[in-house]
C-alpha positions as CSV (number, residue, x, y, z in Angstrom):
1,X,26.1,54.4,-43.8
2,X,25.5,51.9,-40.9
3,X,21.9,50.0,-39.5
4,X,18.7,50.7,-40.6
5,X,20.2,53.6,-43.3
6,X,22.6,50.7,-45.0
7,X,19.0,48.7,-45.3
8,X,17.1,52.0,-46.8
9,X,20.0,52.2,-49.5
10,X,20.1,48.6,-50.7
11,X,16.1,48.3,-50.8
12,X,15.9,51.4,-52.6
13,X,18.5,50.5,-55.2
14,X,18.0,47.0,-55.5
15,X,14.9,45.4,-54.2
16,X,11.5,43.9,-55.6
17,X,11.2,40.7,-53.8
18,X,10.1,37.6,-55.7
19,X,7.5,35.1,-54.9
20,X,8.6,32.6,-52.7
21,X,8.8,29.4,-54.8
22,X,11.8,27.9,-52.9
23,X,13.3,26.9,-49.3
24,X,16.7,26.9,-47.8
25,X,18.2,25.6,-45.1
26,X,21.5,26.9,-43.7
27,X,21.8,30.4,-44.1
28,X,25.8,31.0,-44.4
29,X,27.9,32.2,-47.0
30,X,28.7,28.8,-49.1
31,X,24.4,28.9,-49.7
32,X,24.6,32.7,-50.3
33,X,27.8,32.8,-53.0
34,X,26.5,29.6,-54.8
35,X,23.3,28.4,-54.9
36,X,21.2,32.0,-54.1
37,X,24.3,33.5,-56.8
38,X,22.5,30.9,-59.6
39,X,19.2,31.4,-59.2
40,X,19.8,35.1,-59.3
41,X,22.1,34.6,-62.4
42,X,19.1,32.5,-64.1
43,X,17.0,34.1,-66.4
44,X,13.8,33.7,-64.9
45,X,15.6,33.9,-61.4
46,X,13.1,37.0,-60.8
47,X,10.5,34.6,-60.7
48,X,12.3,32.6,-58.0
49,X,12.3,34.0,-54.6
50,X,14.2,32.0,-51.7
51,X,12.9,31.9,-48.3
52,X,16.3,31.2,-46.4
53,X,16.7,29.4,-42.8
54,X,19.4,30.1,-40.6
55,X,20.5,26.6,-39.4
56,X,21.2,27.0,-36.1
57,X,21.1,30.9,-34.2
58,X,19.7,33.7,-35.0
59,X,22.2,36.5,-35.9
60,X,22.4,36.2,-39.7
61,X,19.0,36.2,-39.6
62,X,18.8,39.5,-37.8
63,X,21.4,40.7,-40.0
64,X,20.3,40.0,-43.0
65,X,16.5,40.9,-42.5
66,X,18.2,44.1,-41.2
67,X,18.9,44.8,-45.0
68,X,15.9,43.0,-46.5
69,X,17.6,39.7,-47.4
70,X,20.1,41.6,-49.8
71,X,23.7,42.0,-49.2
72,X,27.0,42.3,-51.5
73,X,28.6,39.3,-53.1
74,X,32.2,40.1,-53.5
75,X,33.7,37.9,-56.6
76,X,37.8,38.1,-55.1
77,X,40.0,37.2,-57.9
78,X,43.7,38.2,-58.0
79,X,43.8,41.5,-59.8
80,X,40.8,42.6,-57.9
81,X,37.9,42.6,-56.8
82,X,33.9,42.3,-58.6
83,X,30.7,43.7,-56.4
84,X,27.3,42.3,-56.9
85,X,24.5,42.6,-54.8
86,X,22.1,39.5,-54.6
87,X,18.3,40.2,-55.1
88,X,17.3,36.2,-54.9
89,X,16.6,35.8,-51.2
90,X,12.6,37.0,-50.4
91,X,12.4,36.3,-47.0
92,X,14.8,35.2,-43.7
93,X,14.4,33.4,-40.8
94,X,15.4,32.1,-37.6
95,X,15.8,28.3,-37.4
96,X,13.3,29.0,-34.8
97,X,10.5,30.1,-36.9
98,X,8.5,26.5,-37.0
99,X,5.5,28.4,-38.2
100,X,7.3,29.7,-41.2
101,X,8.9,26.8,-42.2
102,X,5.6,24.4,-42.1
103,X,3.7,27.4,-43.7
104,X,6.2,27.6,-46.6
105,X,6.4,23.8,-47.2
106,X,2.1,24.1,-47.4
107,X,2.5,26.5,-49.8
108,X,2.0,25.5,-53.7
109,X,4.2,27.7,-55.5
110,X,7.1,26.2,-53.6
111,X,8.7,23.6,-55.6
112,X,12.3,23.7,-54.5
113,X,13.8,22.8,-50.8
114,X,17.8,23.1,-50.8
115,X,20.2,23.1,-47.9
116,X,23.4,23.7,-46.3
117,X,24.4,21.8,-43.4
118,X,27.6,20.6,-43.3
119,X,28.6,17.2,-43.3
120,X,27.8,16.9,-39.7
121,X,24.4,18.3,-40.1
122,X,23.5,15.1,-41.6
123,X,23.4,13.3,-37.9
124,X,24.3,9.7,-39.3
125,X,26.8,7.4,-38.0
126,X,29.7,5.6,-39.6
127,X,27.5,3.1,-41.6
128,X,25.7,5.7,-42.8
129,X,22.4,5.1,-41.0
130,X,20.4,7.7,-38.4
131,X,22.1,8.2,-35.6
132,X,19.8,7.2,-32.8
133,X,22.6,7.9,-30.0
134,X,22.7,11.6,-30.5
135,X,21.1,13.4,-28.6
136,X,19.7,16.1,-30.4
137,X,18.3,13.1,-32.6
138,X,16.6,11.1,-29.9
139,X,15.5,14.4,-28.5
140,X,13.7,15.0,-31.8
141,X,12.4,11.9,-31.9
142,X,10.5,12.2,-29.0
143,X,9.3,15.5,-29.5
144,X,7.6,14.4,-33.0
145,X,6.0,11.1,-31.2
146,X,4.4,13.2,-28.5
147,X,3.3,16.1,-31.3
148,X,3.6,15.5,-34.7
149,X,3.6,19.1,-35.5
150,X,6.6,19.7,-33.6
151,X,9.1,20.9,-35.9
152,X,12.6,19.5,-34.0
153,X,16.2,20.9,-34.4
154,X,18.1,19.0,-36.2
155,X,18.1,18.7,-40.2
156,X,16.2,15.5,-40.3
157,X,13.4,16.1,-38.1
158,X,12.7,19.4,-39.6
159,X,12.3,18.4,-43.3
160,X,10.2,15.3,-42.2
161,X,8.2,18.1,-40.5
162,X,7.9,20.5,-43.6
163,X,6.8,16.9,-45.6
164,X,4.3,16.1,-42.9
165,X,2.8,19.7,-43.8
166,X,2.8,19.4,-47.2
167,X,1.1,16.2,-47.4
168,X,-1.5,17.7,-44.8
169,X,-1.9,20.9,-47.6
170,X,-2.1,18.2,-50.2
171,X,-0.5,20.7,-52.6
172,X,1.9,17.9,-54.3
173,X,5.5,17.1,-54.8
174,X,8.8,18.9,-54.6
175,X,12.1,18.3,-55.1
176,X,14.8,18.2,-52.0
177,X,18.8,19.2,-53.2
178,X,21.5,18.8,-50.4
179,X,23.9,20.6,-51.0
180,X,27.0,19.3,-48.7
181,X,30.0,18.1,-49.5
182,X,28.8,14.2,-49.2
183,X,28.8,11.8,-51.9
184,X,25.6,10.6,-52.9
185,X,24.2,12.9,-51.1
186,X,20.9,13.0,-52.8
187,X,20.3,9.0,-51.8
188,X,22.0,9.9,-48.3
189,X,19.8,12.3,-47.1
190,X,17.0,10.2,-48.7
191,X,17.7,7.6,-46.2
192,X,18.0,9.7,-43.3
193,X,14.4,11.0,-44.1
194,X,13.4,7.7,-44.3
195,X,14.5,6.5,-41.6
196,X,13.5,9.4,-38.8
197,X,9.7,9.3,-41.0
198,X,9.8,5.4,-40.2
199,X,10.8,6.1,-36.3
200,X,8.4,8.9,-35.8
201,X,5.7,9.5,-38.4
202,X,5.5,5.6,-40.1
203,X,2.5,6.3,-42.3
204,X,4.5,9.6,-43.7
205,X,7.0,7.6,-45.4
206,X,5.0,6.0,-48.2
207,X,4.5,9.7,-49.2
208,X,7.4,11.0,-49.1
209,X,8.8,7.9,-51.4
210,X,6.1,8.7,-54.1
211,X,6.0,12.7,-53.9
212,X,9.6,14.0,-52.9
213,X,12.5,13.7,-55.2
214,X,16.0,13.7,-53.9
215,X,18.5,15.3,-56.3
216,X,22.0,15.0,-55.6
217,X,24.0,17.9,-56.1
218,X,28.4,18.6,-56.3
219,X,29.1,22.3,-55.5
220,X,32.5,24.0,-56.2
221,X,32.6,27.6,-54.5
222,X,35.6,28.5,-52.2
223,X,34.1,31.1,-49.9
224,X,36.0,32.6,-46.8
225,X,34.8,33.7,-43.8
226,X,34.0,37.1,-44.0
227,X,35.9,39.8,-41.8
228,X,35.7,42.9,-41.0
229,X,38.5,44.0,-43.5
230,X,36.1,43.1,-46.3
231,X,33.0,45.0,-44.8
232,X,35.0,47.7,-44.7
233,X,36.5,47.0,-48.6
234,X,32.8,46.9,-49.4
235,X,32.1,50.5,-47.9
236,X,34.9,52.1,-49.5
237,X,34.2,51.0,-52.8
238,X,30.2,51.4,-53.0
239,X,29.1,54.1,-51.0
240,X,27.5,52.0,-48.4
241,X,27.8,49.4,-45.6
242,X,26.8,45.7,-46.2
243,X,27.2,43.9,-42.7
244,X,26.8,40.4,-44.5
245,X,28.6,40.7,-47.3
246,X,30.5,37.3,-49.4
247,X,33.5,37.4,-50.4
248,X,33.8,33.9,-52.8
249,X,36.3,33.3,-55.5
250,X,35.7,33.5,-59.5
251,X,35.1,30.2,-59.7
252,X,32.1,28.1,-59.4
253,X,30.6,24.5,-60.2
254,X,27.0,23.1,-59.9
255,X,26.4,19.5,-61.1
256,X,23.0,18.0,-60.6
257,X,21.4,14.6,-60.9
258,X,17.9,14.1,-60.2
259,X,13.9,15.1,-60.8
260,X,12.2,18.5,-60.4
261,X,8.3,17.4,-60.2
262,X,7.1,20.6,-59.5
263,X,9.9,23.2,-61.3
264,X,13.0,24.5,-60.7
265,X,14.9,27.5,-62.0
266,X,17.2,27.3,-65.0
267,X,20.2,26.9,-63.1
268,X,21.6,25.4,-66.7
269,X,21.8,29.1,-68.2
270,X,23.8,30.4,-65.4
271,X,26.2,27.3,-65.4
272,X,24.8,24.8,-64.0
273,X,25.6,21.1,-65.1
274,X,22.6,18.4,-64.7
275,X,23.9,15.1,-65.6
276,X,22.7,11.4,-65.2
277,X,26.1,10.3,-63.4
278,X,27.2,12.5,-60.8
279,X,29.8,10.1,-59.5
280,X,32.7,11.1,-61.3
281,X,32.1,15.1,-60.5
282,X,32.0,14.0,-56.9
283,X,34.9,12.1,-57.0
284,X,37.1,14.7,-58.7
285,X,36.1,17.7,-56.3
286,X,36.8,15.7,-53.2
287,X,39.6,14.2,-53.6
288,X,41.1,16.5,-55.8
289,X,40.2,20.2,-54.2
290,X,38.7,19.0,-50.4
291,X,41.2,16.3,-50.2
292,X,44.1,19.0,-50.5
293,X,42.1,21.3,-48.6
294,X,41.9,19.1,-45.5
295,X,46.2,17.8,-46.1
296,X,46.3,21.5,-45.8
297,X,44.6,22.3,-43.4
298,X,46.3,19.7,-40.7
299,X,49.5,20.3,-41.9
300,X,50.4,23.8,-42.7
301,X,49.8,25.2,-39.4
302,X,52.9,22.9,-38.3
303,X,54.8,25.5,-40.9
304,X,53.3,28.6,-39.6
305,X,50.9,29.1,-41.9
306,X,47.5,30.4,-41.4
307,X,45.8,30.7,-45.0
308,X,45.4,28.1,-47.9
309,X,47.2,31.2,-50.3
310,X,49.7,31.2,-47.6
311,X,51.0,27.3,-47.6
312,X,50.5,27.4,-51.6
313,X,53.4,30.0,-51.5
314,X,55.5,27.4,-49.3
315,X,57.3,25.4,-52.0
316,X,57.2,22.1,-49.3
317,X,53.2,22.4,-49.2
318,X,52.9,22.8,-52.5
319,X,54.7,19.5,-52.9
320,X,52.5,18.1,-50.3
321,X,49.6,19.0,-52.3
322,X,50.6,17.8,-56.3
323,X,52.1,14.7,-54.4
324,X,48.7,14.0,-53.0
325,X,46.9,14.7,-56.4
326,X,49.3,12.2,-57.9
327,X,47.6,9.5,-55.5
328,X,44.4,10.7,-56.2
329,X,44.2,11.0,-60.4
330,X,44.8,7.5,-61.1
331,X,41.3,6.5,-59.8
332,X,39.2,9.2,-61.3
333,X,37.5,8.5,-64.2
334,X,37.8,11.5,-66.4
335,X,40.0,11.9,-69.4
336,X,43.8,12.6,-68.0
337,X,44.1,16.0,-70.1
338,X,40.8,17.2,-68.2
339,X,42.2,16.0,-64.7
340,X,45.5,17.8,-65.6
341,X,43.7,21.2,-66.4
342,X,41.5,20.6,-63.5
343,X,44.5,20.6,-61.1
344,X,46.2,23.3,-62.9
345,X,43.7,25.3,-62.1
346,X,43.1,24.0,-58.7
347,X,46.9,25.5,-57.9
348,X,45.7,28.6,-59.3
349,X,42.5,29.0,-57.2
350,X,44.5,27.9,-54.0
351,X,47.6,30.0,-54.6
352,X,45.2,33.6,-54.7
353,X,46.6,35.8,-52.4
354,X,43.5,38.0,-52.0
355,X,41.7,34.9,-50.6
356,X,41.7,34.7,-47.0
357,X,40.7,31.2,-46.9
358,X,42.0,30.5,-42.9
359,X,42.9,26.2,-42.6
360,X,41.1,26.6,-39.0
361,X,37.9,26.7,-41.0
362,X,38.8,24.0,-43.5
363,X,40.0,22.1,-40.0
364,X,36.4,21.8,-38.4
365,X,34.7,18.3,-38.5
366,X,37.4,16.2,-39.8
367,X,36.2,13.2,-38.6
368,X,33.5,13.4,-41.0
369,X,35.6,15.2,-43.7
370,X,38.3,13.0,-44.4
371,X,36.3,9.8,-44.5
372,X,35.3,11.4,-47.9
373,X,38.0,12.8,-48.4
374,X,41.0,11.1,-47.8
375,X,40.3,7.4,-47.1
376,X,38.6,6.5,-50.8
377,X,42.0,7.0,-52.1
378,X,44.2,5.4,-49.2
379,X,41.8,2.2,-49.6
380,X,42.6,1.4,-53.4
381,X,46.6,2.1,-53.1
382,X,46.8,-0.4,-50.2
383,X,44.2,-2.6,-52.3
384,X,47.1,-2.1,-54.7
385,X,49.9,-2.9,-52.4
386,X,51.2,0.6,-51.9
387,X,51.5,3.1,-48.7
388,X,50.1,6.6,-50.3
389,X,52.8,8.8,-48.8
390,X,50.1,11.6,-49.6
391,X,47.2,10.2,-47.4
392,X,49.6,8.8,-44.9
393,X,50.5,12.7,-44.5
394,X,47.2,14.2,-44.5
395,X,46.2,11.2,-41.9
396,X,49.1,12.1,-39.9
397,X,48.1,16.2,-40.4
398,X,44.9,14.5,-38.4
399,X,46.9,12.8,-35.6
400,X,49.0,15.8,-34.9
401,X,45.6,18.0,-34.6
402,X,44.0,16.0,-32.2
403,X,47.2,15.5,-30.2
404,X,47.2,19.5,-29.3
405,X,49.5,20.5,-32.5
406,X,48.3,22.8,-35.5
407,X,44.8,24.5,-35.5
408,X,42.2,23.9,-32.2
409,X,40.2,21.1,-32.4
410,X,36.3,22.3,-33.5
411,X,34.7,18.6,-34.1
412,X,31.7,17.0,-32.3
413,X,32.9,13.6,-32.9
414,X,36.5,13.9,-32.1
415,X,38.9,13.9,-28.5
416,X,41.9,14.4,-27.6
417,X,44.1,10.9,-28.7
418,X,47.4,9.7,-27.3
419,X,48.6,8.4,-31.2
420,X,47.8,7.1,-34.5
421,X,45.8,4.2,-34.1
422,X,43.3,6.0,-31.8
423,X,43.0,8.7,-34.5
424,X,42.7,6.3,-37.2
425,X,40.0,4.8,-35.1
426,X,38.0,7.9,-34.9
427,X,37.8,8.1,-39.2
428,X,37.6,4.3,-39.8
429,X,37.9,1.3,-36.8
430,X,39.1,-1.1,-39.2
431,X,42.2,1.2,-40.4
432,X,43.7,0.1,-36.6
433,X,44.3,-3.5,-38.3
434,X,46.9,-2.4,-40.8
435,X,49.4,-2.1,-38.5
436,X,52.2,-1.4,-41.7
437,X,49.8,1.9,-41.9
438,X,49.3,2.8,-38.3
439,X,53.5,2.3,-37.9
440,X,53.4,5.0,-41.1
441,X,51.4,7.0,-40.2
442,X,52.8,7.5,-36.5
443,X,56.4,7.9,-37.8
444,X,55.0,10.9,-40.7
445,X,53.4,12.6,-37.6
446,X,56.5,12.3,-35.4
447,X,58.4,13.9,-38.8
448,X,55.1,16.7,-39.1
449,X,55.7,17.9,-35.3
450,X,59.3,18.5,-36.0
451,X,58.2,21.5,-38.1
452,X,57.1,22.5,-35.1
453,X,60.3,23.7,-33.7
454,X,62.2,23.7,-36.9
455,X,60.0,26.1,-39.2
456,X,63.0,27.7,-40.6
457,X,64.1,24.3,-42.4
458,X,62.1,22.6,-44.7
459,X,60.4,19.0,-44.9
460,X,61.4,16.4,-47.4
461,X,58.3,15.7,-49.2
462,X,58.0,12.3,-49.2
């Protein structure tokens, strides 16, 4: 069953939309296997209708109002596969829909805004402050001076537009979730609000500090790209065709610190974890799963490998990988039982063959991934007097990327380099002054582009 007959089949079977009482933005499939898969799975998620925002183009928006916001979440573990198909999502639109988006925020009932941007999305420089030198930034900037209705395009000016409209509707306070893989990311994109409201609407921002609460969020989902092999898998096994399906793993972690003024779901019965600290949560999921994930992803290509599942079955990656971890526990806080069953299964989730998780996707934005990622850990060894020889690696992964080796290059930030302290210098300028690093790292990438040529031998792994 294909177009407008796939549609007919899932509204029939599935759908009575909810009230829109919350607001996404970034329609892709991380927002669609974890945080629309938990307000479904609450018990009062029927009350809790999501009016989703694609960040950028319009095709999953076509797509999925094509099928009335629903579509299948595959759960993939390794002895098969689990079909769902998700009811949460009331309403889709194009990032282009300004009218929808300020009419939303002026609504009452809404309570909830979350989004999906990727760590780029953000649009902050190094020091974490708005950055004024991008374009798209300045562009919105100007835009909201000359009309302060104009909605903008980035992430920034579009939530101080939905705020502007709420305060106008004087319909009361909401909570804000981010939902990136950015620590503090609550207080983060707290600032960046602030600071675009100071530049362009100044007598907005005493509102938004005493009516919008920014909750800071960790999310744990791996989710795929989905291909066409898994619309078709869909098809075969349910009688119908889903062209936006999910495929995600078993897996899944929410942890949450923050106020809900006006309501929320109860993400807490489906999972969820709401805590006062969120720091150690964050810590342990980005060094421990994305730190790995990047060192993978700059590094396995060099060994042929295409697929996360793919270097986990290469016994020198896999090395790569616990050798990395062994950096990284010693400055997490939890209990070292629960870090050693967290990485237990970590190997488990990475090694599933039925997970198609490609490194070229993991690969994209590195420059603001392994800031995060990698260099927390590679500053407290050398405070300690040691070279990492697992971050020294997953740096050197980075050099050999942006020297034309491994996956293309897909990063806004980065250029081509000619070596290790120009790479280094793209992450962090003041790693170029530990030359005893730089020297490292250049001689690990050297040893990395071997594989290259010699993908029938192996790598020592240190």
């Amino acid at each position: 069953m294909t177009g407008n007959g796939a549609a007919a089949r899932l509204s029939r079977d599935f759908r009575t939309a909810a009230a829109v009482r919350m607001v996404h933005l970034g329609l892709g499939s991380f927002f669609r296997a974890h945080q629309a898969w938990y307000t479904a799975s609450a018990p009062d998620g029927d009350h809790w209708g999501i009016a989703a925002f694609t960040g950028r183009g319009p095709a999953m928006a076509a797509a999925l109002s094509a099928q009335d916001g629903l579509y299948t979440l595959v759960t993939r573990a390794a002895g098969g596969d689990e079909f769902e198909v998700v009811r949460t999502i009331s309403r889709v639109h194009a990032a282009t829909d300004a009218q929808a988006w300020l009419r939303y925020f002026a609504a009452p009932e809404v309570a909830v805004v979350t989004l999906t941007v990727t760590e780029a999305g953000y649009t902050r420089r190094g020091d974490g402050s708005l950055d004024l030198g991008n374009p798209a930034v300045a562009a919105d900037l100007t835009a909201v001076r000359a009309d302060p209705g104009a909605v903008g395009t980035t992430a920034a000016a579009r939530l101080v537009a939905g705020l502007a409209a709420r305060r106008a509707a004087g319909v009361g306070p909401l909570a804000v979730v981010p939902c990136d893989n950015l620590p503090g990311n609550g207080a983060v994109l707290a600032h960046i609000i602030g600071e675009f409201a100071a530049l362009a609407a100044p007598d907005l921002r005493g509102w938004i500090d005493d009516n919008v609460s920014f909750v800071t969020s960790a999310v744990d989902r791996i989710t795929p790209a989905t291909t066409p092999e898994d619309i078709a898998a869909v098809g075969q096994a349910l009688g119908y065709r889903d062209d936006v399906p999910v495929v995600t793993e078993p897996f899944r972690e929410w942890v949450l610190a923050g106020e809900f003024p006006a309501g929320r779901p109860r993400w807490e019965d489906a999972g969820a974890v709401f805590t006062a600290d969120l720091t150690p949560y964050e810590h342990r999921k980005l060094w421990l799963l994305n730190g790995a994930h990047s060192l993978l992803a700059y590094t396995a290509p060099l060994r042929g490998h295409l697929t996360v599942g793919q270097a986990m079955a290469d016994p020198v990656c896999r090395g790569w990988v616990t050798q990395w971890w062994a950096e990284a526990v010693p400055h997490l806080r939890q209990p070292d039982q629960e870090l050693t069953e967290y990485t237990r299964a970590l190997l488990t989730r990475f090694a599933n063959p039925r997970m198609q998780h490609r490194l070229s996707q993991i690969a994209q934005d590195g420059s603001q991934k392994l800031p995060v990622r990698i260099l927390p850990v590679l500053r407290r060894e050398r405070a300690a007097g040691r070279m990492p020889a697992g971050a020294v690696r997953a740096l050197a992964g980075w050099v050999c990327h942006l020297t034309g080796n491994g996956v293309p290059v897909s990063d806004d930030r980065a250029r081509p380099v000619s070596g290790a302290g120009a790479a280094l210098g793209l992450l962090d300028g003041t790693l170029t002054d530990d030359r005893e690093l730089c020297r490292a790292v250049e001689a690990q990438a050297r040893q990395l582009r071997a594989a290259v040529d010699h993908r029938a031998g192996s790598l020592p792994p240190s």
